[in-house]
N, C-alpha and C positions, 0 to 999 in steps of 0.2 A: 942468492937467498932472497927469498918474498917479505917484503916489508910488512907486517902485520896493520892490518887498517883497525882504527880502535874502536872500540865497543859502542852501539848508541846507548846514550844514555837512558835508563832506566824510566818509564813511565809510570807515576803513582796513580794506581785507579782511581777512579773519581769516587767522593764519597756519594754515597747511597742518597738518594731524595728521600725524605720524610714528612706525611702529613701534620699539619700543625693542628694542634687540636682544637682549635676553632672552627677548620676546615671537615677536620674528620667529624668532629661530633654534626656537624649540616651535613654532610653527605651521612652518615649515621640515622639523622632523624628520616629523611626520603626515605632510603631502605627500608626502616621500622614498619613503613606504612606499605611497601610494596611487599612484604615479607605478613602482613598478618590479610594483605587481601588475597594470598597466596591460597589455591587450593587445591588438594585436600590438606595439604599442610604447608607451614613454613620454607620445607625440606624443596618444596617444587620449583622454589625460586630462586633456591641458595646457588645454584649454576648459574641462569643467569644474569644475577648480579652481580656475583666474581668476577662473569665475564665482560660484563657491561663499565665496570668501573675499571678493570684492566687497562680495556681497549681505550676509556680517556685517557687514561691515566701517560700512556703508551702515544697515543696523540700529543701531548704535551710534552714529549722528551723522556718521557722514563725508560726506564731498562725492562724488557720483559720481568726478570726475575724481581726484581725490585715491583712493580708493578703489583705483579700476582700476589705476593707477598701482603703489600699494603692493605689488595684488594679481599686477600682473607681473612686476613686481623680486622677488618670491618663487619664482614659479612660474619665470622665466630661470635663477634663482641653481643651482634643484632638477635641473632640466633640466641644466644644463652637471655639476652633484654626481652625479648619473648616468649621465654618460659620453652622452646621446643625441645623435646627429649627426642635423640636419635634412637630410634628401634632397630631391632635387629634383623640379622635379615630376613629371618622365616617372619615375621613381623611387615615385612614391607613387601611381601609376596600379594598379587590379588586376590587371592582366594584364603589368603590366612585367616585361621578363627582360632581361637584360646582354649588350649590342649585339654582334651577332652569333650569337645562340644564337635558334634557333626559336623563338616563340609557345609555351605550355599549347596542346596541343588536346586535349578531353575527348571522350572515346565513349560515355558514359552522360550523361543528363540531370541537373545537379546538383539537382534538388527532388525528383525522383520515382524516380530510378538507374534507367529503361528505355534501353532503345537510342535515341541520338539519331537523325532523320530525316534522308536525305540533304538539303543545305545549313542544316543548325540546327547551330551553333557550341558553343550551352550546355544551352541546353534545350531540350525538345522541343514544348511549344506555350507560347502565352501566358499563360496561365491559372498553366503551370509556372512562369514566368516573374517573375509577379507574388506569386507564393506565396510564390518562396525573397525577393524581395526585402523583400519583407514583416516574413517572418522575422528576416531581416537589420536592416531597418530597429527593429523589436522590442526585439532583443538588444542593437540598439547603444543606443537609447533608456534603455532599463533601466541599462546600465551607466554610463551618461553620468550621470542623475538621480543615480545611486549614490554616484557621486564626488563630485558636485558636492553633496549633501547630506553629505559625508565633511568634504568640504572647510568648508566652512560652522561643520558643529561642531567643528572641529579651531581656527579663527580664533575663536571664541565662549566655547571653553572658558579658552582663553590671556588673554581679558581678565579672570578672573575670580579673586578672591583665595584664595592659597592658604593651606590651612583645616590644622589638627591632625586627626589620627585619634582619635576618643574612645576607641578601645581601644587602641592600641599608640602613637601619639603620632607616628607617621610626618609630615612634612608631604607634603597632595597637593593638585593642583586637583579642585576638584567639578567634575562633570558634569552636576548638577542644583542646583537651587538650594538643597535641604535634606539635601542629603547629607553625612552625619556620621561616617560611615566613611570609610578610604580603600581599600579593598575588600570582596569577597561574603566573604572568609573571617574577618574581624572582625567585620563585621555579623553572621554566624551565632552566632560566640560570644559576642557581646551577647545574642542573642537567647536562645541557650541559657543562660546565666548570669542571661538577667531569671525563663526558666523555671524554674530550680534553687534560685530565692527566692522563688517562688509554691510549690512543694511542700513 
């Protein structure tokens, strides 16, 4: 008969990490500012600042799920501190206009401004087409990375302990790790004052 080998014992999940609210309201105030430079609206940014503050957050040892988590309940909080109203989706459509009012119709081609052909709506051929979305596509990429790299070091800086000024004694967080001032205008005057005892 097979000897039964006994059970490992049980392992208690670890509790959940939670922002302290000192933490989150700073990372809160960032977002506020990267979220009303957002355009055309609020809404453009709201992804990548979820994802921006995840992926520190996730650098630091968090759990994916726990992360996302965190990183929404900031970005909802932000979002409603803004006043933004989620539209719906015939609302978030390009060409939407307020039921009853005719269509945009444009008479120049938006990529190239020649005369559009009769039955062309936007542009005038495909090549047009593909250019402006292109473009589009581009710009919005760019600003998305932007935010979301905003976001990131906005959640990054907030874990990190806040240091004295070696010249004026201010307290601030660093933004790098050997940074010893709490701004460019103390560091210059360190620097001119190491100069002024070399002469």
């Amino acid at each position: 008969m097979l000897a039964r080998s006994p059970l490992p014992p049980i392992k208690s999940s670890p509790k959940p990490k939670r922002l302290n609210r000192d933490r989150q309201a700073a990372i809160r105030d960032k977002i506020v500012i990267i979220m009303r430079e957002a355009e055309p609206t609020p809404f453009a940014a709201e992804g990548p600042c979820r994802a921006g503050i995840r992926s520190a957050l996730c650098l630091q040892g968090w759990r994916w799920r726990t992360a996302d988590d965190a990183a929404a309940e900031i970005v909802e909080s932000v979002l409603r501190q803004v006043g933004a109203i989620r539209p719906t989706w015939k609302q978030g459509q390009p060409e939407w206009t307020q039921d009853g009012v005719m269509a945009v119709e444009y008479e120049h081609c938006r990529n190239c401004a020649k005369p559009l052909p009769e039955g062309h709506f936007k542009f005038c051929c495909a090549p047009c087409s593909w250019a402006f979305r292109e473009k589009q596509y581009a710009r919005w990429n760019d600003e998305r990375y932007a935010n979301q790299k905003r976001a990131a070091h906005a959640a990054r800086i907030e874990r990190r302990e806040t240091r004295h000024c070696q010249r004026c004694g201010d307290p601030f967080k660093p933004k790098r790790a050997r940074q010893a001032f709490c701004s460019i205008r103390c560091s210059s005057a360190s620097k001119r004052d190491c100069n002024r005892g070399l002469e």
